[in-house]
VMD Tcl script that draws the C-alpha trace (Angstrom):
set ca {
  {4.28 16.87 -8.59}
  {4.34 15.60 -12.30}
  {2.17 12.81 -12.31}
  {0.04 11.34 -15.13}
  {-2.63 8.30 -15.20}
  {-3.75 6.99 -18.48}
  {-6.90 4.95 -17.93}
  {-7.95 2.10 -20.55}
  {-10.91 1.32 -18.01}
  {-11.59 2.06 -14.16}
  {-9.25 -0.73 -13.65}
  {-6.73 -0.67 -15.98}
  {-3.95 2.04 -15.81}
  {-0.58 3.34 -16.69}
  {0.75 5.18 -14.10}
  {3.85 7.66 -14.54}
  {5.67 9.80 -11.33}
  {8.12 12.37 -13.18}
  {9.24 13.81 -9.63}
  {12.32 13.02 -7.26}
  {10.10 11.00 -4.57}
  {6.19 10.58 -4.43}
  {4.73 8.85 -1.10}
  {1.34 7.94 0.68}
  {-0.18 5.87 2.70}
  {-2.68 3.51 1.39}
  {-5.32 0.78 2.23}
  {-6.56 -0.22 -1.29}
  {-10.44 -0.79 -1.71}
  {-9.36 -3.59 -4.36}
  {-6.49 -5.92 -4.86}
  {-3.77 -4.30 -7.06}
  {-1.36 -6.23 -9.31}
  {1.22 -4.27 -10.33}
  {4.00 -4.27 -13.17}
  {7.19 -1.82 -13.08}
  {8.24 -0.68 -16.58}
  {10.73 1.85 -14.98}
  {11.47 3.20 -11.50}
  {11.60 1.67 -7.79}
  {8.99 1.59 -5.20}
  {9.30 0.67 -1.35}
  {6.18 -0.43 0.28}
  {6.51 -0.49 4.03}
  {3.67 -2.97 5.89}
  {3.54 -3.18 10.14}
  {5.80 -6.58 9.83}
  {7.87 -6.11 6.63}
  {9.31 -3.94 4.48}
  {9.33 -4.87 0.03}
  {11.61 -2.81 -2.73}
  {10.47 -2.96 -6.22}
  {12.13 -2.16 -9.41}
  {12.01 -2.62 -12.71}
  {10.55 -5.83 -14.30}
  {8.79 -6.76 -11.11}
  {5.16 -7.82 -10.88}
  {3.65 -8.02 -7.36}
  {-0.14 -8.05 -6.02}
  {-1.16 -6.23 -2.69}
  {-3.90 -7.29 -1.37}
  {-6.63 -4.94 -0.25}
  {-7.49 -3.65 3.22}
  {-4.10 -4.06 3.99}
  {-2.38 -0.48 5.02}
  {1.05 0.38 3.56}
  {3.35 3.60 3.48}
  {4.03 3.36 -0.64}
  {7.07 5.35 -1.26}
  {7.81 5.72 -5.27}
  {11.20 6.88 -6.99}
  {12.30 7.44 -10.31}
  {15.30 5.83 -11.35}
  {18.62 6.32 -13.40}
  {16.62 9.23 -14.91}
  {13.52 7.20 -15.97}
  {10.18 7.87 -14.53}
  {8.61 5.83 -12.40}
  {6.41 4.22 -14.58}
  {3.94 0.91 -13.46}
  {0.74 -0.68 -15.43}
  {-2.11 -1.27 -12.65}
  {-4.67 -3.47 -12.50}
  {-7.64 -3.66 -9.76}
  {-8.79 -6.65 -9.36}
  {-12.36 -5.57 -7.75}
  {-14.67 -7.51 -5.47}
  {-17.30 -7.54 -7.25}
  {-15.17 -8.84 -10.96}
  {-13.73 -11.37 -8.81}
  {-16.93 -12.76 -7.67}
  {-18.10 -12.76 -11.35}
  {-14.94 -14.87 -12.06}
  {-14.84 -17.47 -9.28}
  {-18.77 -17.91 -9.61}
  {-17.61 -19.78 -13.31}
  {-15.34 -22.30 -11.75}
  {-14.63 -24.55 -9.25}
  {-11.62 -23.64 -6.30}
  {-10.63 -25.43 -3.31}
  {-11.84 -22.64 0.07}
  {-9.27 -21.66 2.12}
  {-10.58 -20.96 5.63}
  {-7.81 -18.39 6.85}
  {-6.75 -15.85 3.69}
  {-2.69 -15.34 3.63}
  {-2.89 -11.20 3.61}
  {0.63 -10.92 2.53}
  {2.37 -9.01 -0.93}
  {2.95 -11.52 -3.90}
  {5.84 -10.83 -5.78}
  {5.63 -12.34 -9.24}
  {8.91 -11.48 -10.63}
  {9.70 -11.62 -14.32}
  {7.11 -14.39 -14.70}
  {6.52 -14.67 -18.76}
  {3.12 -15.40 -18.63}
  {2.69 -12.28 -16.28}
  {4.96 -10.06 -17.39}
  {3.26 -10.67 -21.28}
  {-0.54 -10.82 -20.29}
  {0.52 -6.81 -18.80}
  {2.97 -6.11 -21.39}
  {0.10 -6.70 -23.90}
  {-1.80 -3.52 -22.71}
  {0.57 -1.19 -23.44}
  {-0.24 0.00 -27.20}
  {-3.50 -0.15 -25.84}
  {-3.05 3.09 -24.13}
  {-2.16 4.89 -27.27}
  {-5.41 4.38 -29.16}
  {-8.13 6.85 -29.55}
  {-11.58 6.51 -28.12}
  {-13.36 4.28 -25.27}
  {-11.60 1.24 -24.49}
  {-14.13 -2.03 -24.97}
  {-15.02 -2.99 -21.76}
  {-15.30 -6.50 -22.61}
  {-12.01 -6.73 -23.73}
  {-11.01 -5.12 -20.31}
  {-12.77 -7.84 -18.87}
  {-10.64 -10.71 -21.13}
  {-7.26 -9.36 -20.11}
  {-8.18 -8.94 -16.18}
  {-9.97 -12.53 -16.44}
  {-6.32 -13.90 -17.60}
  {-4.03 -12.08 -15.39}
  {-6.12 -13.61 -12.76}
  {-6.02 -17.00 -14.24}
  {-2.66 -16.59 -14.52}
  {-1.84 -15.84 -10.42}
  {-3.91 -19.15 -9.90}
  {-1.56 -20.69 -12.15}
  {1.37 -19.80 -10.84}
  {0.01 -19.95 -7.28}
  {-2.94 -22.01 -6.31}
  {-3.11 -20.64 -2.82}
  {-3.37 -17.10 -4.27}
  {-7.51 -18.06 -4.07}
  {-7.35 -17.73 -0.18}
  {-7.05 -13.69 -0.81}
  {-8.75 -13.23 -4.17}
  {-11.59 -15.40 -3.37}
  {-11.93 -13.79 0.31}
  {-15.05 -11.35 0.07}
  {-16.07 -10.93 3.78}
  {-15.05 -7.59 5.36}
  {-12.89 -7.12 8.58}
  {-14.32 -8.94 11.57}
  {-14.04 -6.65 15.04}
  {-10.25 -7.76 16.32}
  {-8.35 -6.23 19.31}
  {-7.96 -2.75 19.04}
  {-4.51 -2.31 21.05}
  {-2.90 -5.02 18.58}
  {-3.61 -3.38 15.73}
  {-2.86 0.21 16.58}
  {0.30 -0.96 18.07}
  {1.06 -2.60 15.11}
  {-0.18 0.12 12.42}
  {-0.10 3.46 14.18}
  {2.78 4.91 11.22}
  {0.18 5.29 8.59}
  {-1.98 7.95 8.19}
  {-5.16 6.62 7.74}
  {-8.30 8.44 7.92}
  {-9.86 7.29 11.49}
  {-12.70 5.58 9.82}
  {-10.78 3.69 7.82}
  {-8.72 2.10 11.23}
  {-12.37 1.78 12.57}
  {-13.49 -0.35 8.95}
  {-10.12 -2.54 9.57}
  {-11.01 -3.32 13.19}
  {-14.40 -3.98 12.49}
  {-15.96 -0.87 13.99}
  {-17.93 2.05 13.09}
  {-16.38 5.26 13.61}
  {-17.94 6.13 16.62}
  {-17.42 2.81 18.34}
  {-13.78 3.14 17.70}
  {-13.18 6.67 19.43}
  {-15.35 5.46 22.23}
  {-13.00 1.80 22.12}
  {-9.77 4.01 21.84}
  {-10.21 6.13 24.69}
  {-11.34 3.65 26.85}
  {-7.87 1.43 26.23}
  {-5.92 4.51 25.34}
  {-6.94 6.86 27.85}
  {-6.29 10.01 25.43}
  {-7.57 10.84 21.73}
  {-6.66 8.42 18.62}
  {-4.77 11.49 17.06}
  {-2.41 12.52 20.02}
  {-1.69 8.84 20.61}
  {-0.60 8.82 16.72}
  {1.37 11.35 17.41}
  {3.42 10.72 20.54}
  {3.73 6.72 19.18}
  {5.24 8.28 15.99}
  {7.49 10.32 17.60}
  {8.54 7.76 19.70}
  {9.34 5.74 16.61}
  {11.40 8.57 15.23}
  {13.47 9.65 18.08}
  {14.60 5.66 18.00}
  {15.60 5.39 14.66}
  {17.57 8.75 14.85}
  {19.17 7.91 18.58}
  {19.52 3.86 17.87}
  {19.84 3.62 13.87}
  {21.06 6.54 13.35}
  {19.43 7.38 10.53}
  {18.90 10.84 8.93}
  {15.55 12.97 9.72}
  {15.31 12.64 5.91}
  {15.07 8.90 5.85}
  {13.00 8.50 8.89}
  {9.85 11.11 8.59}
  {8.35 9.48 5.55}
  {8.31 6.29 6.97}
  {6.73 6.79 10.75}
  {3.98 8.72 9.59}
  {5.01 12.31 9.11}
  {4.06 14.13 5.25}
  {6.18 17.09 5.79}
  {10.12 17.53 7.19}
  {9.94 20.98 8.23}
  {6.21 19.99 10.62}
  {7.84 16.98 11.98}
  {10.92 18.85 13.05}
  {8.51 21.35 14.66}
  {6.96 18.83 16.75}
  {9.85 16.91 17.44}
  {11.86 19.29 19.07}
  {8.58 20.44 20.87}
  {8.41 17.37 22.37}
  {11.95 16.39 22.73}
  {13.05 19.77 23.12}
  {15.88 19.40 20.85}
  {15.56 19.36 16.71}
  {16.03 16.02 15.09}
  {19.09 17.21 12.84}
  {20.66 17.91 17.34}
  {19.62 14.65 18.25}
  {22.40 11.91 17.25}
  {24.96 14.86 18.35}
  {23.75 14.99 21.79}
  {24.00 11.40 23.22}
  {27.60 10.86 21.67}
}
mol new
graphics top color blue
foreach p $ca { graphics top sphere $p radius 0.5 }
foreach p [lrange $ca 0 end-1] q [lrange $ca 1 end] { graphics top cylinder $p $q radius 0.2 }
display resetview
C-alpha cells in the first residue's frame, strides 16, 4: 500500500492513498475535520452510511467507531488535508470565550460542503507542506483556532460535540454491541465506549452473551454477511469490508465453515 503523510504539526496533515482501495476501522482519539482535494471516501457508522468526494469538508467526531473505506478516483489519489482538533486545544480555546452548554452532545458527521470560509482556511495550508524545516507551532495553533471558529460560525450547535470533554459514561452493553459489532475494534476500546474497563467488559459480555466477545463478533458478522449476499444480493466483494472482515480469501474460509457452502455458492443456491 502506497501511502504517504506529510505532517506540518501532530495535528495538521496531508494525507495521500496511491492504491485501488485502503480501509479500517476507526474510533478517533480526537475530532477530525477533514478536506478532500482528490478521491472518495465511504464512512460506514451503526445507523448511517456518508460518501465523500472531492471538495467536501466534513468533521467526525471522536469516540465514535466507523468502517472508513478510501478510493482513488478518475486516476487521482486519494488525497485529504486533516486536522485534529484535540481535547486538550479545544479546552484551551473555549476557556477564552463565552458558549451557550448543550446538555446532550449531537455525535453525528458534519458535512461542510464547499463552504468558502472552510474550504479557504484548509486550502491555505497547502504550500505550507512544501517548506523546509519545523513548522511554527504557533502558527499551527492560529489556523486550527480559525477552522474552529469557523464550524461555530457556520454552526452554533457544533459546541455540543467540540465543547463535550467528559468520557463515555457505562451504557447498556447489549445495545451497543448489537448496534456496533461490524467494526473491529480492539476489545478495550468497546470496553472505553461502554464505560468499562477491560476486564469488567469480558466479565459483562459473558454474562449477557453467554459465549466470548470474539466468537459472538464472529457469528453476528457472519450473520450480517450471509443476509446481504442471500437478501441484497450483493457480491462477497462488496460485503466483507463492510461487516467486519480484513481479508476475502479468510472470510470465505469461515463462511463456508459455518454455512457450509462458499459465499461466491450462496445466491446460486436459494434461486
Amino acid at each position: 500500500m502506497e501511502h504517504l503523510s506529510k505532517y506540518l504539526t501532530r495535528d495538521i496533515k496531508l494525507s495521500c492513498y496511491e492504491d485501488k482501495l485502503f480501509k479500517s476501522d476507526l474510533m478517533f482519539d480526537d475530532h477530525m475535520l477533514v478536506w478532500f482535494i482528490s478521491g472518495e471516501t465511504k464512512i460506514i457508522q451503526a445507523a448511517s452510511t456518508f460518501h465523500f468526494k472531492t471538495g467536501d469538508i466534513f468533521l467526525i467526531p471522536r469516540n465514535e467507531l466507523a468502517t472508513i473505506i478510501n478510493y482513488p478516483k478518475n486516476g487521482l489519489p486519494h488525497k485529504t488535508v486533516v486536522m485534529h482538533l484535540s481535547t486538550e486545544r479545544l479546552k484551551k480555546f473555549y476557556e477564552k470565550i463565552d458558549f451557550k452548554k448543550h446538555s446532550q452532545p449531537d455525535q453525528k458527521i458534519y458535512r461542510f460542503s464547499n463552504h468558502p470560509l472552510l474550504e479557504s482556511c484548509l486550502a491555505s495550508l497547502i504550500p505550507y507542506f512544501e517548506v523546509q524545516g519545523e513548522f511554527p507551532e504557533n502558527l499551527a495553533t492560529l489556523k486550527i483556532e480559525e477552522a474552529i471558529s469557523i464550524l461555530r460560525l457556520i454552526d452554533p450547535g457544533v459546541d455540543s460535540v467540540l465543547a463535550n470533554f467528559d468520557a463515555p459514561g457505562k451504557i447498556d452493553l447489549i445495545s451497543f454491541m448489537q448496534r456496533n459489532f461490524m467494526f473491529n475494534m480492539p476489545l478495550e476500546k468497546l470496553g472505553y465506549l461502554t464505560g468499562r474497563s477491560l476486564s469488567t467488559f469480558n466479565r459483562d459480555f459473558r454474562k449477557l452473551f453467554n459465549t466470548s466477545p470474539q466468537k459472538w463478533l464472529t457469528d453476528k458478522r457472519l450473520e450480517l454477511a450471509y443476509y446481504q449476499l442471500a437478501e441484497k444480493k450483493k457480491k462477497p466483494t462488496e460485503v466483507y469490508l463492510e461487516v467486519g472482515f480484513e481479508d476475502l480469501s479468510h472470510f470465505s474460509f469461515i463462511f463456508k465453515k459455518k454455512y457450509g457452502l462458499s459465499p461466491n455458492q450462496l445466491p446460486i443456491s436459494i434461486h
